[in-house]
C-alpha positions in Angstrom: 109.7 86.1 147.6 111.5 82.4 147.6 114.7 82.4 145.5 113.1 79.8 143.1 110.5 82.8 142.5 113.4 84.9 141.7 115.2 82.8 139.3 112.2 82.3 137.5 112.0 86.1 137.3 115.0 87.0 136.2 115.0 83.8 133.5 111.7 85.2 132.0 113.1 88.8 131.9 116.6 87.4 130.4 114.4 85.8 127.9 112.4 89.0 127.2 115.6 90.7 126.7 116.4 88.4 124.0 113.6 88.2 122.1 113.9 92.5 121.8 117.2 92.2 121.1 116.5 89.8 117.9 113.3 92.0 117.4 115.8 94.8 116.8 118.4 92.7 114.8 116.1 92.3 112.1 114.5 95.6 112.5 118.0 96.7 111.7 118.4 94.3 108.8 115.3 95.1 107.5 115.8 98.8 107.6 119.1 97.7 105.9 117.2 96.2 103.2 115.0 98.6 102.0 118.0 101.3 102.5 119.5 99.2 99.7 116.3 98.9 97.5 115.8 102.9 97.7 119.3 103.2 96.6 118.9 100.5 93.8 115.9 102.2 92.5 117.3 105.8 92.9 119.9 104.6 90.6 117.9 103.1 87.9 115.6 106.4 88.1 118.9 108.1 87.3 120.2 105.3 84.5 116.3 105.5 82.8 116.6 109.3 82.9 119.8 109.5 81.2 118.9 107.0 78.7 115.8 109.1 78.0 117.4 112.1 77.4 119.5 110.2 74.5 116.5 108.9 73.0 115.2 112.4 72.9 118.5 114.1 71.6 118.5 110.6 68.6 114.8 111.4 67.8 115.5 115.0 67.6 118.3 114.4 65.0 116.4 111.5 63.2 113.9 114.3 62.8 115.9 116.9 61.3 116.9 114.4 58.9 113.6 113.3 57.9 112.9 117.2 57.4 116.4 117.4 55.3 115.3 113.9 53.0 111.6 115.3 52.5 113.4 118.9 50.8 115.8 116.6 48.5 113.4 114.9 47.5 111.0 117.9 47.3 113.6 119.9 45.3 113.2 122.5 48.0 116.8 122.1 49.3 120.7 122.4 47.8 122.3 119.3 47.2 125.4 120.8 49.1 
């Protein structure tokens, strides 16, 4: 094999070497990226849960009160 054949070679493979290496850059920053999405939509799984369960505890009492309001006004219930 002449040495032109050989630093041909070795310029291909060098370039082959770079082009995986970006491959896996943004492999990495992609895999970065969706990390960060998971997380983001973890947490507003965890803020919509929350803020559902204090809708549900406020309807609850809303309810009670509505019950309360209908005996007053029934008669059925102590003005106390």
């Amino acid at each position: 094999m002449a040495l032109q054949e050989r630093v041909s070679l070795i310029e291909r493979s060098a370039q082959q070497v770079q082009a995986i290496a970006a491959a896996s850059e943004e492999q990495a920053s992609a895999g970065e990226e969706i990390r960060r999405a998971v997380k983001d939509i973890s947490t507003f799984s965890t803020e919509t849960l929350d803020e559902m369960s204090r809708s549900v505890e406020i309807i609850s009492g809303r309810e009670e009160q509505a019950w309360r309001l209908c005996d007053l006004v029934s008669g059925t219930m102590p003005l106390s």
